[in-house]
Residue frames relative to the residue before (quaternion, step in Angstrom):
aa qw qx qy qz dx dy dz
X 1.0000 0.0000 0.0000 0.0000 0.00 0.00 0.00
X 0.3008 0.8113 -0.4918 0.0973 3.40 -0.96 0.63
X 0.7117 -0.3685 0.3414 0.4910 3.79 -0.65 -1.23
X 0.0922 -0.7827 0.6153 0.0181 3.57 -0.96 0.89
X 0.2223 0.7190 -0.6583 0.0185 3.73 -0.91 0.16
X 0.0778 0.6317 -0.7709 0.0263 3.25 -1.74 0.38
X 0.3346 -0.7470 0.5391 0.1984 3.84 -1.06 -0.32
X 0.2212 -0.6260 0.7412 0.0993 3.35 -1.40 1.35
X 0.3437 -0.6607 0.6590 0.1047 3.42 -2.09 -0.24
X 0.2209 -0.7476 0.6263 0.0059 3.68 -0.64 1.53
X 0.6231 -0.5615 0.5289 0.1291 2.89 -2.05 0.25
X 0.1821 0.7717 -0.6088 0.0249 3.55 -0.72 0.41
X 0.6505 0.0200 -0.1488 0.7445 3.77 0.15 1.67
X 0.8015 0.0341 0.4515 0.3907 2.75 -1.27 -2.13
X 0.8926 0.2685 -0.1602 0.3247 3.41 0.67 -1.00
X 0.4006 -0.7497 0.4412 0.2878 4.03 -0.34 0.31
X 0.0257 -0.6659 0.7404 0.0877 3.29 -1.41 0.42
X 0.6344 -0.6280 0.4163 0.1728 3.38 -1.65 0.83
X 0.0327 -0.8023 0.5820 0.1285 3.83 -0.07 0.78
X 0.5696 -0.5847 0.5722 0.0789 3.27 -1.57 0.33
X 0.0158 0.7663 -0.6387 -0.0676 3.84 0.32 1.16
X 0.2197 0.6688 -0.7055 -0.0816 3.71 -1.27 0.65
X 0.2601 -0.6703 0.6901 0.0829 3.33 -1.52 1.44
X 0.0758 -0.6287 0.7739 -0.0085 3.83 -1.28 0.81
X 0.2854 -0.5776 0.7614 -0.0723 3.77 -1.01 2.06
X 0.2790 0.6781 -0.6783 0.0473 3.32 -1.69 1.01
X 0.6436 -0.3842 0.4720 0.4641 3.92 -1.15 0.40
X 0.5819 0.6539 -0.4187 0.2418 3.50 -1.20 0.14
X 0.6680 -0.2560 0.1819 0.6747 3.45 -1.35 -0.25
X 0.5488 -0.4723 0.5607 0.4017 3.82 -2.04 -0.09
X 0.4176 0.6743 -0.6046 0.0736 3.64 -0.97 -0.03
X 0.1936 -0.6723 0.6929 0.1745 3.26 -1.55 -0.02
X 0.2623 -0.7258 0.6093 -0.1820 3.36 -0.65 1.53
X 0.2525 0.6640 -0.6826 0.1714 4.07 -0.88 1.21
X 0.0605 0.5554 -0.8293 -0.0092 3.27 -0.75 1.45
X 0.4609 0.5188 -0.6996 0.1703 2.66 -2.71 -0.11
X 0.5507 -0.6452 0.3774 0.3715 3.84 0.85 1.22
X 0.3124 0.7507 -0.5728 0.1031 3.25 0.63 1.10
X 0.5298 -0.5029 0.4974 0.4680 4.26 -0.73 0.20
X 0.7173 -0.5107 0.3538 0.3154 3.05 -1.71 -0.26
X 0.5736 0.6077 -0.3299 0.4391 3.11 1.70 -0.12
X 0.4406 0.7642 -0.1852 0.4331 3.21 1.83 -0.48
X 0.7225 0.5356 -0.0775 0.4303 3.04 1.08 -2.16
X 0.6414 0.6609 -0.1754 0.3480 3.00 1.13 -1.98
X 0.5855 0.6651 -0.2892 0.3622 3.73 1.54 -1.15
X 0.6948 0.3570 -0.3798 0.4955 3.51 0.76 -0.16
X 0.6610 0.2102 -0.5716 0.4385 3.43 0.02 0.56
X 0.4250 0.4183 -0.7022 0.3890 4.15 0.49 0.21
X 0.6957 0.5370 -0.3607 0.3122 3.79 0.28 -1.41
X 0.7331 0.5097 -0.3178 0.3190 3.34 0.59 -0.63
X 0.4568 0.6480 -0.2477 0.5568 3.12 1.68 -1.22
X 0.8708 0.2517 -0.2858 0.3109 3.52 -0.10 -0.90
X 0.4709 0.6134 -0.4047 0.4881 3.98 1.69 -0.77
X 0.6933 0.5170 -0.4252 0.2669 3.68 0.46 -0.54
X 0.5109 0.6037 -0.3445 0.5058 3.59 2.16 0.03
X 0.6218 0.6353 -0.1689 0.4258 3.10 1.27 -0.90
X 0.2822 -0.8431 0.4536 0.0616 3.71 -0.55 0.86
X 0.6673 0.1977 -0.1786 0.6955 3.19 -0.30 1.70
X 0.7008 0.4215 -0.2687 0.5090 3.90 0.87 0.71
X 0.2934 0.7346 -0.5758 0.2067 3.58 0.66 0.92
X 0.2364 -0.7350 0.6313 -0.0735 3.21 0.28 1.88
X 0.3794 0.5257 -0.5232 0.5532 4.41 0.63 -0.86
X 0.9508 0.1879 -0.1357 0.2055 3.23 -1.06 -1.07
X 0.7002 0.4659 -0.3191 0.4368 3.61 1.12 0.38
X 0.3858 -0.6890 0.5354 0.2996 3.53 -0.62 0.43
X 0.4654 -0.6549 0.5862 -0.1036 3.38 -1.04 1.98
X 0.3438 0.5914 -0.7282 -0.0412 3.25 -1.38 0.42
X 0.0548 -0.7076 0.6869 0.1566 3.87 -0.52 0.65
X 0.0318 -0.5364 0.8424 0.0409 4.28 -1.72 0.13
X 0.2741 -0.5154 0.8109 -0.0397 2.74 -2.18 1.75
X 0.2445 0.7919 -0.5592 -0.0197 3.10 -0.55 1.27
X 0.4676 -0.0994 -0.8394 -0.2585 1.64 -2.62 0.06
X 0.6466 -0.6054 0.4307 0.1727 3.05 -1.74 1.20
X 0.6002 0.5473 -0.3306 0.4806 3.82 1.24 -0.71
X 0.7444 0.3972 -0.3009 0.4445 3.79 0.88 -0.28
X 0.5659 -0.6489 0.2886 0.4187 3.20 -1.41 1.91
X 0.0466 -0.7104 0.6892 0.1348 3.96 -1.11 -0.30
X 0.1068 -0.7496 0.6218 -0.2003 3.59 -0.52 2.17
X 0.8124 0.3380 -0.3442 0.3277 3.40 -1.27 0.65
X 0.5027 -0.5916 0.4067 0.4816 4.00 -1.17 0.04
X 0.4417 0.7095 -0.5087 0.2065 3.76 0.77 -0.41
X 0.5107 0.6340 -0.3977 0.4231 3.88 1.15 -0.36
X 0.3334 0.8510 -0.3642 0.1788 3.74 1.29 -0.45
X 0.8661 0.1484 -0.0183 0.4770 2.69 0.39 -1.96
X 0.4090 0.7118 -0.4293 0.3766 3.21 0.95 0.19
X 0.7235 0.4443 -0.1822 0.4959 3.34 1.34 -1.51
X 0.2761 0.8131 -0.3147 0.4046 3.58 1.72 -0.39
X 0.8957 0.3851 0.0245 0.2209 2.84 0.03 -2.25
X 0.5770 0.5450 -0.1580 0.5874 2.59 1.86 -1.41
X 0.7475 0.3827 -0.3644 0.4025 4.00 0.51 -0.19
X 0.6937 0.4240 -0.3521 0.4637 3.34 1.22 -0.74
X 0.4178 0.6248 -0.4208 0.5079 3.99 1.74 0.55
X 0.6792 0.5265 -0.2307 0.4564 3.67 1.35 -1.28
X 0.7956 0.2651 -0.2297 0.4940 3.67 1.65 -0.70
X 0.6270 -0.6346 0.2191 0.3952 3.57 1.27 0.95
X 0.2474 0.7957 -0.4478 0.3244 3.45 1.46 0.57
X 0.7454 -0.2189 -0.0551 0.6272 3.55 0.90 -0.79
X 0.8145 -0.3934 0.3064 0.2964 3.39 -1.34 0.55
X 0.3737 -0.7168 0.4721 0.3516 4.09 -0.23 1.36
X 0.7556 0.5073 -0.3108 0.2741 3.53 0.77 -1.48
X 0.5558 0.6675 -0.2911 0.4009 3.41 1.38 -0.38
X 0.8128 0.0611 -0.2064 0.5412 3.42 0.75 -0.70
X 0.2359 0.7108 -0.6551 0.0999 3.85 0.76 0.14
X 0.8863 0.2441 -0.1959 0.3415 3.88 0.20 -1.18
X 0.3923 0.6969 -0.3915 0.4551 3.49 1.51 0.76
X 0.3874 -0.6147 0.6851 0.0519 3.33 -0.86 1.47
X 0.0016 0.7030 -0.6973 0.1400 3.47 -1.46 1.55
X 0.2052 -0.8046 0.5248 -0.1873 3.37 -0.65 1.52
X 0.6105 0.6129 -0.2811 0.4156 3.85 0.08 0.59
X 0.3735 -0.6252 0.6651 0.1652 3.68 -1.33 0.64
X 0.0529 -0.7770 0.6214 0.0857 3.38 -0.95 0.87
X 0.1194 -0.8917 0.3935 0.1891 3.39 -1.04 0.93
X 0.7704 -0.3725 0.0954 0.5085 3.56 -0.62 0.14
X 0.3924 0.6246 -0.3229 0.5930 3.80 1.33 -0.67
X 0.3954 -0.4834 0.7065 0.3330 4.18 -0.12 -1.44
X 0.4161 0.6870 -0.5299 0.2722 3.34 0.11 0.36
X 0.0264 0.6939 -0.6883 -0.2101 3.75 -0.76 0.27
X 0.4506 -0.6672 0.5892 -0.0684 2.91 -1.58 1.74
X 0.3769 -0.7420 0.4955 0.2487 3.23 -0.77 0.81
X 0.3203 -0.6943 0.6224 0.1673 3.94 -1.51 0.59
X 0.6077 -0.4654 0.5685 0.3016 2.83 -1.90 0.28
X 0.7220 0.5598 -0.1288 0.3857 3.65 -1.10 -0.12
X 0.4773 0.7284 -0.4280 0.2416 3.87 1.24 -0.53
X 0.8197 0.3255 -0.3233 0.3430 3.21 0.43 -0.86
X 0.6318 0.3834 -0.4758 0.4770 3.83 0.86 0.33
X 0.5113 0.7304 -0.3138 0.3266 2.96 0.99 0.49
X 0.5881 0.3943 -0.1606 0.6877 3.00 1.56 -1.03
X 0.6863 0.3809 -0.4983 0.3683 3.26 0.36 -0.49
X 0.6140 0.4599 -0.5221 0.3727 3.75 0.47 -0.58
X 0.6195 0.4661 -0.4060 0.4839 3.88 0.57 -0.77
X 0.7966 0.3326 -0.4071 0.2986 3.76 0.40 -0.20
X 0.4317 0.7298 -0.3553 0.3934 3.33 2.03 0.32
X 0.6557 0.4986 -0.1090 0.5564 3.33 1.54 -1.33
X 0.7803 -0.3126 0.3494 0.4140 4.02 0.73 0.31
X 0.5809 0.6917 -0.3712 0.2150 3.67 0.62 -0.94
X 0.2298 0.8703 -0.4085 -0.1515 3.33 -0.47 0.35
X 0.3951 0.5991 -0.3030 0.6271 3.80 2.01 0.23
X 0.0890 0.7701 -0.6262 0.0828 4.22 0.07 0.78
X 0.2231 0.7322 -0.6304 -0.1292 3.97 -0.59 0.48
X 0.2199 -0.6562 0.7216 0.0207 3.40 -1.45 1.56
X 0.5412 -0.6113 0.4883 0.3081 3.22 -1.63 -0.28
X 0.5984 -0.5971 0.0939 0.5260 3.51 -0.95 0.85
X 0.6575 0.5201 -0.3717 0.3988 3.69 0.84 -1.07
X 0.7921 0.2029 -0.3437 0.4618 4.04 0.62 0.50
X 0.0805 0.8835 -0.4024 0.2259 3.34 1.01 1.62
X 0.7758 0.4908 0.0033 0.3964 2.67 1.21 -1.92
X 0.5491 0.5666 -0.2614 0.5559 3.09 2.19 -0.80
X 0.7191 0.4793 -0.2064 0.4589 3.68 0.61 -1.23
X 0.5787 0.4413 -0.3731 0.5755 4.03 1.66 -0.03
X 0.1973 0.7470 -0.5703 0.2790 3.45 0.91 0.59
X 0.6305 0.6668 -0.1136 0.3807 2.65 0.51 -3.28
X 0.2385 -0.6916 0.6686 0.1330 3.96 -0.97 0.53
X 0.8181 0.4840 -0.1423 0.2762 3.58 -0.96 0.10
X 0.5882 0.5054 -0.1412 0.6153 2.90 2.18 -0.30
X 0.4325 -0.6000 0.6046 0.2957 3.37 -1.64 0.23
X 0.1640 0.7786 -0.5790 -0.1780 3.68 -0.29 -0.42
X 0.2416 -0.7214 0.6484 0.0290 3.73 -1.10 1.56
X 0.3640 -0.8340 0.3968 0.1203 2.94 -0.25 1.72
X 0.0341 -0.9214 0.3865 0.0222 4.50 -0.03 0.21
X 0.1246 -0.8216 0.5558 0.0216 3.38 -0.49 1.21
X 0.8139 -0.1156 -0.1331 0.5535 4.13 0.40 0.07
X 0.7764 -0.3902 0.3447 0.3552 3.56 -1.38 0.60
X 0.5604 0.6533 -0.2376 0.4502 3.22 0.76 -1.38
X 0.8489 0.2728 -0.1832 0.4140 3.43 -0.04 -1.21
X 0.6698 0.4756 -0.2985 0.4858 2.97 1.24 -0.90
X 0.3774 0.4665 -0.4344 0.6718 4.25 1.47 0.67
X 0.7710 0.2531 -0.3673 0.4545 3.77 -0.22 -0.85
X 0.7856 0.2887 -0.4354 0.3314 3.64 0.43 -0.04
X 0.3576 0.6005 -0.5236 0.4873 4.06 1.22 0.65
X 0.7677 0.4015 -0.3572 0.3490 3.22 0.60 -1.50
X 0.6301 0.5632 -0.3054 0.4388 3.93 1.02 -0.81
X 0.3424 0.5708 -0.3926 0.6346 3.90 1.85 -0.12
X 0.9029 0.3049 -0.1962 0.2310 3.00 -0.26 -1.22
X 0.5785 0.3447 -0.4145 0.6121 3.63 1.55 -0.03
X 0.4507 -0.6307 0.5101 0.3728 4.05 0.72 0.33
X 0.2512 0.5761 -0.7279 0.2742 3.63 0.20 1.67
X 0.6083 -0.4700 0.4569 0.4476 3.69 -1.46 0.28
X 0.2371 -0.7493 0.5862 0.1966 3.94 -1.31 -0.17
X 0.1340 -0.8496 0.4856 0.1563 3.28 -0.42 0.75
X 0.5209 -0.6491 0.4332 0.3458 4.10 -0.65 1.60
X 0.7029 -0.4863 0.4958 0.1537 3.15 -1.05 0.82
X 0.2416 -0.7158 0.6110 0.2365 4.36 -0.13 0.10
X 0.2145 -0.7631 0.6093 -0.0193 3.09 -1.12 1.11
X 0.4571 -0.5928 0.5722 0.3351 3.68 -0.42 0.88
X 0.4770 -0.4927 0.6593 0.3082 3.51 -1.82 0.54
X 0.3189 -0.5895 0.6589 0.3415 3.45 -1.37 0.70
X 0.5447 -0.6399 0.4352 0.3232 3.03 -1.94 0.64
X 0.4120 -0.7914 0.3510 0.2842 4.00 -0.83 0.27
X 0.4112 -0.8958 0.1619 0.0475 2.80 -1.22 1.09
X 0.8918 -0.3853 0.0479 0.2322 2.44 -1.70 1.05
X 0.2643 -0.9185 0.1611 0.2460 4.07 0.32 0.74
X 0.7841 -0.5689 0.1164 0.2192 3.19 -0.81 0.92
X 0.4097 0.8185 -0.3942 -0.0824 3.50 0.66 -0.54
X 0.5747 -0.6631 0.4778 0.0417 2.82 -0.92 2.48
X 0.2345 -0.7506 0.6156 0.0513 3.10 -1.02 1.33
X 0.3059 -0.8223 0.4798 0.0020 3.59 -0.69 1.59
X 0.4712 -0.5703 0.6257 0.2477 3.57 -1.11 0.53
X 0.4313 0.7498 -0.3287 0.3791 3.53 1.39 -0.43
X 0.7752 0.3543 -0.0615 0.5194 3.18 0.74 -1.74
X 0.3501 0.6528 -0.4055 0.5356 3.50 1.09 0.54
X 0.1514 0.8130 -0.5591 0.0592 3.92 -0.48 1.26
X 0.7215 0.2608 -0.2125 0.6052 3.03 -0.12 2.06
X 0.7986 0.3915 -0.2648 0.3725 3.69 -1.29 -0.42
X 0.0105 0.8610 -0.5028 0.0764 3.62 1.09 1.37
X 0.7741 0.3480 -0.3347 0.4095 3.47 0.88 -0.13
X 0.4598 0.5686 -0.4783 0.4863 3.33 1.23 0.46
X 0.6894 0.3356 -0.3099 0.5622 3.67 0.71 -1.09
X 0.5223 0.3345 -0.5898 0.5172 3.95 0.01 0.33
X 0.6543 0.5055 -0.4240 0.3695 3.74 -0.08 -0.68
X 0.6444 0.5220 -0.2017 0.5212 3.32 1.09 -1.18
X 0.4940 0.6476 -0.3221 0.4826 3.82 0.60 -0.52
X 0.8746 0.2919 -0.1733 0.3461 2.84 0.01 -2.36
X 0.4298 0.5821 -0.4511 0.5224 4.02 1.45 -0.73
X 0.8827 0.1436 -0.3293 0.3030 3.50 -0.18 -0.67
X 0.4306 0.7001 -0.3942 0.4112 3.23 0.76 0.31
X 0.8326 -0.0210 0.0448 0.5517 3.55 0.91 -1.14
X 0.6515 -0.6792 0.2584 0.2180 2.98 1.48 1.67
X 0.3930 0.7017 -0.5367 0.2552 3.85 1.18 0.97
X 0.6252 -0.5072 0.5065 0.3089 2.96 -1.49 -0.31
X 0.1607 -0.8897 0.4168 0.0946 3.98 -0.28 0.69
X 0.1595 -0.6689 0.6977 0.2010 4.01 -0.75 0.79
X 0.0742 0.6164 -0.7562 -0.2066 3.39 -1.55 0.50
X 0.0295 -0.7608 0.6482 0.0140 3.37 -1.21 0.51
X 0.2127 0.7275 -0.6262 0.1826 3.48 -1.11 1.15
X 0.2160 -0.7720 0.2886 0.5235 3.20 -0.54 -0.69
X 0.8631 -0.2502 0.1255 0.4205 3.60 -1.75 0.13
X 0.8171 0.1304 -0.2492 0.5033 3.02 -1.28 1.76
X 0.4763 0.5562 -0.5193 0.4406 4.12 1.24 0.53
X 0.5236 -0.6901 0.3463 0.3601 3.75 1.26 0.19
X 0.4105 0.6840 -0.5845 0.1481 3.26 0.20 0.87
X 0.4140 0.4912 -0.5658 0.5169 4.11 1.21 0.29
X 0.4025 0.8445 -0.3129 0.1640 3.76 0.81 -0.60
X 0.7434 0.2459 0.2446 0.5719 2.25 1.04 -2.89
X 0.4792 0.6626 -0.3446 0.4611 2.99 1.22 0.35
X 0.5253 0.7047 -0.1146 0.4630 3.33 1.52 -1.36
X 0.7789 0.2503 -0.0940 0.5672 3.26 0.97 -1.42
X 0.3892 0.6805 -0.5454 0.2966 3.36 0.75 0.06
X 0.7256 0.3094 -0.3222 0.5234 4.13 0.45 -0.85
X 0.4234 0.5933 -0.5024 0.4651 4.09 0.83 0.69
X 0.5731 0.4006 -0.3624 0.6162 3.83 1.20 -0.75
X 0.5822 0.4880 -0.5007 0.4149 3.92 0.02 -0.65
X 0.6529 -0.4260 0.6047 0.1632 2.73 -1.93 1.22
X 0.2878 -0.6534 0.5491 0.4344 4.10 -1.03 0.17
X 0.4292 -0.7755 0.3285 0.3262 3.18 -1.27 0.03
X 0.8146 -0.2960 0.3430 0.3621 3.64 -1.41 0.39
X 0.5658 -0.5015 0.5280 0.3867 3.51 -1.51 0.58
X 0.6825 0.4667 -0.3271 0.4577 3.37 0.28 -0.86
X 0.6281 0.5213 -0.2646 0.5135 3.97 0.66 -1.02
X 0.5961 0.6036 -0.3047 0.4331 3.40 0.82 -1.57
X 0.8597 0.2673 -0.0623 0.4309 4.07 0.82 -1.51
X 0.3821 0.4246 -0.5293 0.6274 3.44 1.38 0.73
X 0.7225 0.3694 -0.3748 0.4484 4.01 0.29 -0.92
X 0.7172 0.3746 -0.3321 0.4848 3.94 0.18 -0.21
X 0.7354 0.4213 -0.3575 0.3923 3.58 0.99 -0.56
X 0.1044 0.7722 -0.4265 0.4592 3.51 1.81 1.04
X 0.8869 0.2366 0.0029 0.3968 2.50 -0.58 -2.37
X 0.4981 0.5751 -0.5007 0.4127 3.98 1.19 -0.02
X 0.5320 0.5047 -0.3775 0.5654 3.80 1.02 -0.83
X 0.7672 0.3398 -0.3118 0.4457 3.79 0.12 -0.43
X 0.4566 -0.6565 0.5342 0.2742 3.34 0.80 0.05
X 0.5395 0.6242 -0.3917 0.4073 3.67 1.19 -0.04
X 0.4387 0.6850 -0.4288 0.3930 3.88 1.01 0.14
X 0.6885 0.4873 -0.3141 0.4357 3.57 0.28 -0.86
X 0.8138 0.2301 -0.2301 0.4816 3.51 0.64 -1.28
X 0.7625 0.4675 -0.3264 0.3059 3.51 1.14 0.28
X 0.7080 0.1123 -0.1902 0.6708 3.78 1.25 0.13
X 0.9862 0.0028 0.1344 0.0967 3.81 0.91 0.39
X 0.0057 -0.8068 0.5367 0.2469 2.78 1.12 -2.20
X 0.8450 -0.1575 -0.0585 0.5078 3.86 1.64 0.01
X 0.6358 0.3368 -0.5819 0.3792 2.48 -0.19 1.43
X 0.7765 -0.4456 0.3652 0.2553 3.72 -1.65 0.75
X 0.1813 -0.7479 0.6108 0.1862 3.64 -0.76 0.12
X 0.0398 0.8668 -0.4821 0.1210 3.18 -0.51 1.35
X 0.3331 0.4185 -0.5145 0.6702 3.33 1.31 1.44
X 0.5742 -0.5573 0.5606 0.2133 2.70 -2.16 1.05
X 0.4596 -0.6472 0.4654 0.3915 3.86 -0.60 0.96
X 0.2395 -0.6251 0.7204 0.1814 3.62 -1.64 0.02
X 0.0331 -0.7807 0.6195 -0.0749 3.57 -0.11 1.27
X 0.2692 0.7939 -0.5338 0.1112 3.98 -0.79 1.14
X 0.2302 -0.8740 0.4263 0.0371 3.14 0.40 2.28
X 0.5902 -0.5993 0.3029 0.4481 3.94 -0.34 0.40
X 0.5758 -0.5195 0.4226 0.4691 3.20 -0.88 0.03
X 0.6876 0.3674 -0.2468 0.5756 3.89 0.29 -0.31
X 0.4990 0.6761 -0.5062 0.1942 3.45 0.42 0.79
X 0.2038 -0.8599 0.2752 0.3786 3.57 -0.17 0.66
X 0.9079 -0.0528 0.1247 0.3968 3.18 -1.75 -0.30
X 0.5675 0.6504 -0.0872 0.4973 3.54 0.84 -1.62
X 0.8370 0.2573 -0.0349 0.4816 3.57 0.00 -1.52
X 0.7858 0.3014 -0.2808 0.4613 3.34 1.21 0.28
X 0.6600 0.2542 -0.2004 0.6780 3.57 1.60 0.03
X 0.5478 -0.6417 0.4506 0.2916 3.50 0.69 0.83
X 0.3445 0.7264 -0.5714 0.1647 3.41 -1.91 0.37
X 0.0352 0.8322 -0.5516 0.0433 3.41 -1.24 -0.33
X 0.4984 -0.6804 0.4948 0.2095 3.36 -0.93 0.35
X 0.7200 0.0063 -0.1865 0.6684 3.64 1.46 -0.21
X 0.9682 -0.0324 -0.1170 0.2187 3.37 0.72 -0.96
X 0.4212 -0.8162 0.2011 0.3406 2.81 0.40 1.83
X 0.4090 -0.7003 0.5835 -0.0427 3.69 -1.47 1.18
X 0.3584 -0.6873 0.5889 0.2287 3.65 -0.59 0.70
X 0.2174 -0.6561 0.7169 0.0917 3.94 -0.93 1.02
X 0.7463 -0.5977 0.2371 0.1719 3.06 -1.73 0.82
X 0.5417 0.5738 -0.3589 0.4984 3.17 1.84 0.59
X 0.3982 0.4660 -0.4512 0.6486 3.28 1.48 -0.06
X 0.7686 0.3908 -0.2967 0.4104 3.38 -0.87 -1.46
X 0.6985 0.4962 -0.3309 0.3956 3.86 0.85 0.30
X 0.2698 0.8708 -0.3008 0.2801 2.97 1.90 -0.04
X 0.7334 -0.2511 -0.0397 0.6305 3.58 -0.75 1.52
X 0.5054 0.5677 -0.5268 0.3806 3.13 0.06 1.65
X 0.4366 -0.5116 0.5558 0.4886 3.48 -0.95 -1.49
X 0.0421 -0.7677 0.6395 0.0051 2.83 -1.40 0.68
X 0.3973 -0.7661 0.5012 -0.0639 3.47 -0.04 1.97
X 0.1093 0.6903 -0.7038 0.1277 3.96 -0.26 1.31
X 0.0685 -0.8802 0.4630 -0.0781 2.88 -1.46 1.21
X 0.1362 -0.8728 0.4039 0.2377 3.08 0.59 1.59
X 0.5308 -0.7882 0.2844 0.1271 3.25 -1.68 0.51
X 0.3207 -0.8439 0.2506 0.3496 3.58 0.13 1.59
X 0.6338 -0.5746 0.4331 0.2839 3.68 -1.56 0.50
X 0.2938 -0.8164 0.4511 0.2089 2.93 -0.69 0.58
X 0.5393 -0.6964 0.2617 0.3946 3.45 -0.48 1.42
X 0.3437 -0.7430 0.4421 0.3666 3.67 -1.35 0.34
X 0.8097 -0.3779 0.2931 0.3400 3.14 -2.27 0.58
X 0.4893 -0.6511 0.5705 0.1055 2.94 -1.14 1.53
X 0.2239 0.7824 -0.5811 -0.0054 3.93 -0.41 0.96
X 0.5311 0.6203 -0.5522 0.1680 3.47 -1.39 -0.16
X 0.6753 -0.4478 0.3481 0.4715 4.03 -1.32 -0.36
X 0.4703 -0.6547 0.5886 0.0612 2.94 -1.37 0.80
C-alpha cells in the first residue's frame, strides 16, 4: 500500500489545463474518497473503478481505504474522462504497475463496467493543452485516436480495456517491447459542396458588399425584404474567406471536439479548414447563442462561429389580420 500519481487534463471553456491525479491506498476502514471539485461524474468514478479492479488481479480496491485529489484542487473538474487517470494512479498506489512509469503520462477515457475505455468529448483540446505543458506519452481510447493525432508533438497510445492497458505497464516495467494497439482507419469525409458567389445571378451590389466584409473583416447588414436572398448571400460569404491556418484550423476543430460534434462532422480525423457558417434560429435563446451552463460550460453559436461567420437573423412580422366586409 502506498502513493500513486500520474496526470489527466480538464476543461476550462475551450481550453485544457493539466491536473495531477494522486491516489494514497492504506489498511483501514473501506472507502473511496475523490476530492478536487470534481462533478458528479467525477464522484460517480469510484464505483465504475471499483466495479471494474475487482476483475483485475492484485486490485482489491473494495477492501482498502482510497483517497485519490485532482489537483489543483480549487479548479471545477466536469466529465467521466478523469476515470482512467484515477484507475492508473491507484493501481500505481497498490504496486500493480510501476509509479515511475506512468507519473508523466496523460490518461484520458471513461471506463465502463465490462473494462472498456470509452471515448470523450473534448480530446483534441485536450491533448493539445497536455502538449503545451511538456507532455509527450498521451493515452486516449481507441475511438478518440484519430482525433487526439491531430495535436503535433505528442505520442498518443491508443487503449481499449484496463486490462491490457495493466498487461502492457506491467511488460514496461520488466523492459519487454509493447506492441500499439491497431486503430481502425477513420471513415472519409463526407464532401464539401462549397457554396459560390458564382451561383448567384445578379445582385452586384450585394456581392461587392460581400467581397469588401471579407476582405477587411467587417461586419455586414443585409436588408430587403423576405425571399430578395439575403440567407442566400450570406451562405457564400465564408467561400470569399481565405482557408484557415494550422493554428486557426485547431482553435476551429478544437470547438466542435467540446461539442462532441467532430466525429460525425469531418471524421474523427481530420482538421477543419473552412471558415464555419454558424446560423442560430431566430428564436434562439440567450444560452444557445452565447454559450453557458450550469456545470458544463458549452460553446453557443458565437463561439462555434469562430474565424468564421456568424449569420443572425432577425425575425420578419407577420402581416396583420385582414378585417372588414367583403
Amino acid at each position: 500500500m502506498g502513493f500513486g500519481h500520474t496526470r489527466a487534463v480538464a476543461l476550462r471553456g475551450v481550453n485544457g489545463f493539466v491536473v495531477d491525479v494522486e491516489a494514497h491506498v492504506a489498511q483501514g476502514l473501506p472507502g473511496f474518497a475523490i476530492s478536487g471539485l470534481g462533478d458528479s461524474a467525477v464522484k460517480q468514478s469510484s464505483d465504475r473503478i471499483k466495479a471494474v479492479a475487482a476483475t483485475i488481479e492484485g486490485l482489491p480496491v473494495s477492501q482498502r481505504r482510497v483517497t485519490v485529489n485532482l489537483s489543483p484542487a480549487g479548479e471545477r473538474k466536469v466529465g467521466t474522462g478523469f476515470d482512467l487517470g484515477i484507475f492508473v494512479a491507484v493501481a500505481a498506489a497498490m504496486g500493480v504497475v510501476k509509479d515511475a512509469v506512468v507519473a508523466d503520462v496523460v490518461h484520458i477515457g471513461e471506463i465502463g463496467l465490462d473494462g472498456t475505455v470509452r471515448a470523450v468529448p473534448g480530446v483534441l483540446p485536450l491533448v493539445r493543452a497536455a502538449a503545451l505543458t511538456g507532455v509527450r506519452h498521451v493515452v486516449v481510447p481507441v475511438a478518440n485516436a484519430a482525433e487526439a493525432r491531430l495535436v503535433r508533438g505528442v505520442r498518443v497510445h491508443p487503449v481499449a480495456e484496463v486490462a491490457e492497458l495493466v498487461r502492457r505497464y506491467d511488460a514496461l516495467r520488466r523492459g519487454r517491447a509493447v506492441a500499439e494497439v491497431p486503430v481502425p482507419p477513420a471513415p472519409p469525409p463526407a464532401p464539401v459542396v462549397a457554396k459560390d458567389l458564382s451561383e448567384v445571378v445578379g445582385q452586384a451590389d450585394a456581392k461587392l458588399a460581400l467581397e469588401i466584409a471579407a476582405a477587411g473583416g467587417h461586419h455586414l447588414l443585409l436588408a430587403g425584404p423576405p425571399g430578395a436572398g439575403k440567407t442566400m448571400l450570406a451562405e457564400r460569404l465564408p467561400g470569399v474567406l481565405p482557408g484557415l491556418d494550422d493554428e486557426e484550423s485547431m482553435e476551429v476543430t478544437a470547438i466542435h471536439s467540446v461539442l462532441g460534434a467532430l466525429g460525425s462532422s469531418v471524421g474523427g480525423g481530420q482538421l477543419i479548414t473552412r471558415p464555419p457558417f454558424v446560423a442560430p434560429h431566430h428564436g434562439a435563446s440567450q444560452a444557445a447563442v452565447v454559450g453557458g451552463g450550469s456545470g458544463h460550460i458549452r460553446p453557443g453559436a458565437i463561439t462555434q462561429a469562430h474565424r468564421g461567420v456568424l449569420f443572425l437573423k432577425k425575425a420578419t412580422r407577420p402581416y396583420p389580420p385582414v378585417s372588414g366586409r367583403s
